[in-house]
C-alpha positions as CSV (number, residue, x, y, z in Angstrom):
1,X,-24.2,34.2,-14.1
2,X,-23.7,30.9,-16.4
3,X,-23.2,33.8,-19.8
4,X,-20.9,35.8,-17.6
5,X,-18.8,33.1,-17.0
6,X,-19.6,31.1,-20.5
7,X,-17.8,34.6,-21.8
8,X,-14.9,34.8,-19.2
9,X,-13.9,31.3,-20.6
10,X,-14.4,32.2,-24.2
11,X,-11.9,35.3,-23.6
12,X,-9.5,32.9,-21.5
13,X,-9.3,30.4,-24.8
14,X,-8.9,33.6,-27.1
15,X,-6.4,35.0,-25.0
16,X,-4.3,31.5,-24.8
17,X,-4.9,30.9,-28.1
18,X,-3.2,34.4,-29.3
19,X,0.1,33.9,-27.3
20,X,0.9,30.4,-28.1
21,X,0.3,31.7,-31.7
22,X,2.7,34.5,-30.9
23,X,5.2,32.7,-28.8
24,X,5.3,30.1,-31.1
25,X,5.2,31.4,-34.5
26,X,8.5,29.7,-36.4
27,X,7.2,27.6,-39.1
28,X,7.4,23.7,-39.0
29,X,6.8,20.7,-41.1
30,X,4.3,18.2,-40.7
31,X,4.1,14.7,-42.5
32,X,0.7,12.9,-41.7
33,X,1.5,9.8,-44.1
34,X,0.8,10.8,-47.7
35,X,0.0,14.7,-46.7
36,X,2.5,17.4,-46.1
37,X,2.4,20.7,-45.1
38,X,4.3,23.9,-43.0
39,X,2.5,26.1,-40.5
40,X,3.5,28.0,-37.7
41,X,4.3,25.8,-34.2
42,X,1.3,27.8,-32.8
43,X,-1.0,26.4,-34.9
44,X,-0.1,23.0,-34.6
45,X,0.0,23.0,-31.0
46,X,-4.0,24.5,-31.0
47,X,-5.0,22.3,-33.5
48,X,-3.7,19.0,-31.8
49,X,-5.3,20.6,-28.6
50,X,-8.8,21.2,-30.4
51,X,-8.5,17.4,-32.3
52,X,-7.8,16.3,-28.8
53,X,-10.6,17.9,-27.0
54,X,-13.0,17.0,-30.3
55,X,-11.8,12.8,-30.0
56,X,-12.5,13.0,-26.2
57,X,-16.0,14.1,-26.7
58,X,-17.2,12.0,-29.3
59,X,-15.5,8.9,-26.9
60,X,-17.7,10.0,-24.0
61,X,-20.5,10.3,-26.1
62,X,-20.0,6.4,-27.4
63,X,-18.8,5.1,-24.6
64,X,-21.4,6.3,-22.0
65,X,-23.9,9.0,-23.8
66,X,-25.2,6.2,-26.6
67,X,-25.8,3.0,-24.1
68,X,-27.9,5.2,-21.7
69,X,-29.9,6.0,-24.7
70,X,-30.5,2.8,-25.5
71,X,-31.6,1.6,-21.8
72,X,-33.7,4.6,-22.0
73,X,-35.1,3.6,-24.8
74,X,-35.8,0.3,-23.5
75,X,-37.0,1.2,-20.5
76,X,-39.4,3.4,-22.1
77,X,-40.8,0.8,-24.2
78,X,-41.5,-1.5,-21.3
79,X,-43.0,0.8,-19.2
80,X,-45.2,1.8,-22.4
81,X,-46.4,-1.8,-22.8
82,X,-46.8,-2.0,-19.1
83,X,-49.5,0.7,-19.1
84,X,-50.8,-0.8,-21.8
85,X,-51.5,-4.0,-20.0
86,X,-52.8,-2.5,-16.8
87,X,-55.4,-1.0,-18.7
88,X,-56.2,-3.6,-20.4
89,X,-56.8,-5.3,-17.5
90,X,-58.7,-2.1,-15.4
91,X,-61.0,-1.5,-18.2
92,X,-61.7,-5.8,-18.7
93,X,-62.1,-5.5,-14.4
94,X,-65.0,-2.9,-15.2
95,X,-66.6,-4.8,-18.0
96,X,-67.1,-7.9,-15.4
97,X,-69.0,-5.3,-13.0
């Protein structure tokens, strides 16, 4: 069910994709400081749409991706040294007996 619709989506995008390209297919300049360039309005409009999508993403994954991580992390460790200690102390409990 999840490829089924993973492919309706990709066909969706495709299909969007191809009539923005179409509908918008006059040529326009773009200045980004000391690089210039033409390309169709289509273009632009995806590419500022994919560079949006792309900037979004990598925010999430600073913002709130990389500090659960590192509390995972953490937590990890402590726990690790935890079960260290109690059997430390289960195997020195034994010893006494």
């Amino acid at each position: 069910m999840f490829r089924i619709s993973l492919y309706i989506l990709a066909l969706v995008a495709l299909l969007t994709g191809l009539i923005i390209g179409t509908l918008n297919s006059e040529p326009v300049q773009v200045d980004l400081f000391w690089w210039q360039f033409t390309a169709p309005l289509g273009g632009i409009l995806v590419l500022a749409f994919v560079t949006g999508i792309l900037s979004g993403i990598f925010a999430l994954f600073v913002v709130r991706v990389m500090p659960l991580r590192l509390s995972l992390r953490k937590a990890l460790k402590n726990q690790a040294r935890l079960d260290g200690a109690s059997q430390a102390n289960e195997a020195a409990s034994t010893k006494d007996v």
